[in-house]
Every structure is written in C-alpha cells, then in structure tokens.
N, C-alpha and C positions, 0 to 999 in steps of 0.2 A: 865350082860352086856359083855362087850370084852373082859374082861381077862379069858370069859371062854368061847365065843361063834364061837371061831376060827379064830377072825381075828389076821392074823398075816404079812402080806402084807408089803414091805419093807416102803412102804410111812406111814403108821400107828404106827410105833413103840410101838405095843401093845406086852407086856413083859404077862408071863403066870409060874407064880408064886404063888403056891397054900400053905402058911407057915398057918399048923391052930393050935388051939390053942393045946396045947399036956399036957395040965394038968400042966407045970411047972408055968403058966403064961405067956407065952411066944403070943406076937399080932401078927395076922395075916399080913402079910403082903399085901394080897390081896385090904385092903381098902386103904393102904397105895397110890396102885400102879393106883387102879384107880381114886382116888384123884389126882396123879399128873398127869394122861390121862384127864380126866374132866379140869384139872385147867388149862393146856396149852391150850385148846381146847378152854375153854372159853375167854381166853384171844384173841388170835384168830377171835373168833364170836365177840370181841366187837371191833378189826378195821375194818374187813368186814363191821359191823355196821356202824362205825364212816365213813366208807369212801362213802357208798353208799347213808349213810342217806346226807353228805357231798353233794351229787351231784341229790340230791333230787328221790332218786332212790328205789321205791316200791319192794323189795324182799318177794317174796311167796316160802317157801320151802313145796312141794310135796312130802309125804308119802304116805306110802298104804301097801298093800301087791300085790306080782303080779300078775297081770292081772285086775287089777279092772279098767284098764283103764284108764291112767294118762294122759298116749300119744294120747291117743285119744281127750281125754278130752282138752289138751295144743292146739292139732290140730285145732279143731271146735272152741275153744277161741280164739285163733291167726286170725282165719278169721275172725268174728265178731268184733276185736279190731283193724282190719287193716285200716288203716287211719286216725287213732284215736288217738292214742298213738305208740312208739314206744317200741318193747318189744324183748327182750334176755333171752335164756334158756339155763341153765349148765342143761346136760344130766348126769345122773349117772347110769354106770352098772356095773355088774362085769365084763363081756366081751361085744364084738361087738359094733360099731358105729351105729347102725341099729335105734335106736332114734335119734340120734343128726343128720343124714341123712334125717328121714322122718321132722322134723321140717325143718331143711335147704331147704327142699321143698318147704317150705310154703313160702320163701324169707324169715326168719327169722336167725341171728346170732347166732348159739349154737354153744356151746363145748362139747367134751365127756373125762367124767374122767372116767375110768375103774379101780374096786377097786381090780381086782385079786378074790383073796380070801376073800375080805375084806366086811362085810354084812351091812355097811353103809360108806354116803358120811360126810366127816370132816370138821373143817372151815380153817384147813390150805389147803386144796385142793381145798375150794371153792374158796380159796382168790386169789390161783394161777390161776383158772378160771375165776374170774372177772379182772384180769392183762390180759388176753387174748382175754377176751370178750371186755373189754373196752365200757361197755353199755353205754349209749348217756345218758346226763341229765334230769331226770324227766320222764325216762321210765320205766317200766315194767321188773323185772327180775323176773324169773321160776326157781328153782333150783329143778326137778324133783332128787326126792331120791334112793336109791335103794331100789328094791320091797322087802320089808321088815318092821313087826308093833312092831318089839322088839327094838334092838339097835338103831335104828336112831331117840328115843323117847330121848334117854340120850346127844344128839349131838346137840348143841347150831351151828348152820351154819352162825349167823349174818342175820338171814331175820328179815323182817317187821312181818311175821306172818307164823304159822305155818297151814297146811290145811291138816287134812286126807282124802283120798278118798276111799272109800268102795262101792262095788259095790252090788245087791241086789243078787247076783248068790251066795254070802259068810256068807249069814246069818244074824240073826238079834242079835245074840248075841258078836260078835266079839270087843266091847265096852268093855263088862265084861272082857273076856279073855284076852286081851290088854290091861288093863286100863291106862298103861303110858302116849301109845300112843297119847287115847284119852282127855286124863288129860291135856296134854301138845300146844294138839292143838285150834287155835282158831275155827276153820270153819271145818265144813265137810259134803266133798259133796257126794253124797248116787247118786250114779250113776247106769247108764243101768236100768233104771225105766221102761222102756220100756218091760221088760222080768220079770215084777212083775207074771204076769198071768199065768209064766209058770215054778217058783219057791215057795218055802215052806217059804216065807219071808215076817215080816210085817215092813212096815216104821217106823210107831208109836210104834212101839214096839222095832224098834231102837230106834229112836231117845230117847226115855224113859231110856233105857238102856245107850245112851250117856250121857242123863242129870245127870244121877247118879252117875257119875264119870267127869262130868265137868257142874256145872248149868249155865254156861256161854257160853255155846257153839252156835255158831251159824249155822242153816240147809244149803243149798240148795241140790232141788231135779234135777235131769237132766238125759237126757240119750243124752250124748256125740254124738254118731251119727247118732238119729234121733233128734236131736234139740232142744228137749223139755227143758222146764227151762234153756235155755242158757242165752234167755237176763236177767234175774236178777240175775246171775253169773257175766256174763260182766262189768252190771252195776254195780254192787257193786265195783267191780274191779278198773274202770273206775273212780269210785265216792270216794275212798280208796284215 
C-alpha cells in the first residue's frame, strides 16, 4: 500500500520507513506506520459518513483503473438522473481539471482534488470537498477515484458504497489480479459492452472470477455511451 507505492504528496503525510526485521528481534516499523495512516484515515471516513449520512446523502465512491470510463459513465448517469434527484461529484486526479470541467457541463456541482503524486483520493480530502461541495439534502454524491485498482482499495472515503468499474477492452481476469479491490467493493459495473465483439473477453467469466473473491457482489452491464444497460444502473441508484 503507500508506504511503498510512492505516495508522498504534502496533503498525504505518507512517511517511507522501511525498519525490517534484522535477526535481533527488532519490529518492523512499516506496520507500525501504516496502522497509523489507516487509523486516521478511518477516523476521517466515519464523519464524512456521519455527516452525509446526517443529511440524508447517498455517497458512491468510483474506482477503477484508467480509462475504463468512469467519466463517461457519471456523464450518461447525470443525464438520466436529471430531474430526479439532485447529484454532486468530487473529481479526483493527479493533475488537470479536465473531469471536474466535463461534469460541470453537465450543470452538475463538482470539485477537483488533484493528488500530485499521490495514487489515491483520502477521507480527509474528501471531507474538505464536501465543505466545498455543500451537496443539498438527500442527493446524490459521486466521488470518482483516481484511476487506480491497488491503493484506493485500502482508503475508507466515508461513502454509502463502494463501485468498481471495469471495462471489457481490460480483461476478464482483473478480479483475480486485484482482489482487494474487488473484495471491497459492493457493485461492479463491466462497462463498454458494446466493444465485446471486438475484444478477447468474456462477461461470465468475469463475473465468475468476481464472485470468487466477493460472493456478494453485485453486476451491472452497460456501455456508457451507447446507452445500453443504463436504466437499471440509474434505477438502482435512484431506488438506493
């Protein structure tokens, strides 16, 4: 996790202390360090929690790896939920506004946190983003992740629920390879279905591969922007 994956970003205060055991007896300090990175973190994730759940307010934290189409995915969502529900998205990258822009297109309120160096978003950063967001009562919050299926499995953010997005261009084994990720999350949605015919990928053979490391998991299929499988995406959302 961080104490070796290079985040070192001044907002992160991830320390890189590598003390291993040297035959005298002597304890790593490594578990020490990310013990107290986890435990303030999660402290963190539970007033995000308290304060949102406070205001009756559905948080979906968004992972993935990049390019599977998150943004896309939030986009074509946003329009189907427009009128419906009110909804807010924290954007997370390491550099550029170029998402928090394309949603604000949409008339939708986001923020962008940019992690630097830093290969996921934390719950003291989200928290400073919902003080900025100020999302309205009994809306919708998005907290798209950085594109990344390692570290941001270990990062309690304060959501309602966790959602991976994987797209079919990345394989069908990527469940195994990851399995934090997929452990950790509730839903996940298997995107760009559309480009099945023109890739070496089978659904049910994800999906298979997902249940083995979470038999709790829940599917949707979709491809973002051609439409398909959107509304039992929404609705579930909607019905959440």
């Amino acid at each position: 996790m961080c104490t070796t994956c290079g985040c070192s970003g001044s907002d992160h205060h991830h320390h890189h202390h590598h003390h291993h055991d040297n035959g005298d007896g002597q304890v790593s300090e490594t578990i020490s360090i990310e013990a107290d990175i986890l435990g303030e973190n999660n402290r963190n994730a539970a007033f995000n929690r308290g304060f949102l759940a406070g205001r009756g307010i559905t948080a979906y934290n968004l992972v993935s790896s990049p390019g599977s189409g998150k943004t896309s995915l939030l986009e074509a969502t946003i329009t189907l939920i427009a009128g419906r529900r009110e909804v807010a998205v924290i954007e997370g990258d390491q550099h550029t506004d170029n998402d928090a822009r394309r949603i604000g297109a949409k008339g939708v309120p986001a923020v962008q946190i940019n992690t630097a160096n830093g290969c996921h978003l934390d719950a003291h950063l989200v928290g400073h983003a919902i003080e900025d967001l100020n999302p309205a009562q009994g809306s919708i919050l998005f907290i798209e992740n950085v594109g990344n299926l390692v570290c941001p499995a270990m990062f309690d953010l304060g959501e309602s629920e966790r959602v991976v997005v994987i797209s079919v261009t990345e394989g069908d084994d990527k469940p195994l390879k990851y399995p934090y990720m997929f452990s950790g999350s509730a839903i996940c949605v298997i995107n760009k279905i559309d480009l099945l015919p023109y890739v070496d990928s089978d659904i049910e053979r994800l999906k298979a591969n997902a249940l083995k490391v979470n038999p709790a998991m829940r599917f949707f299929e979709v491809s973002a922007t051609k439409g398909t499988g959107m509304d039992a995406w929404v609705d579930y959302l909607l019905g959440r």
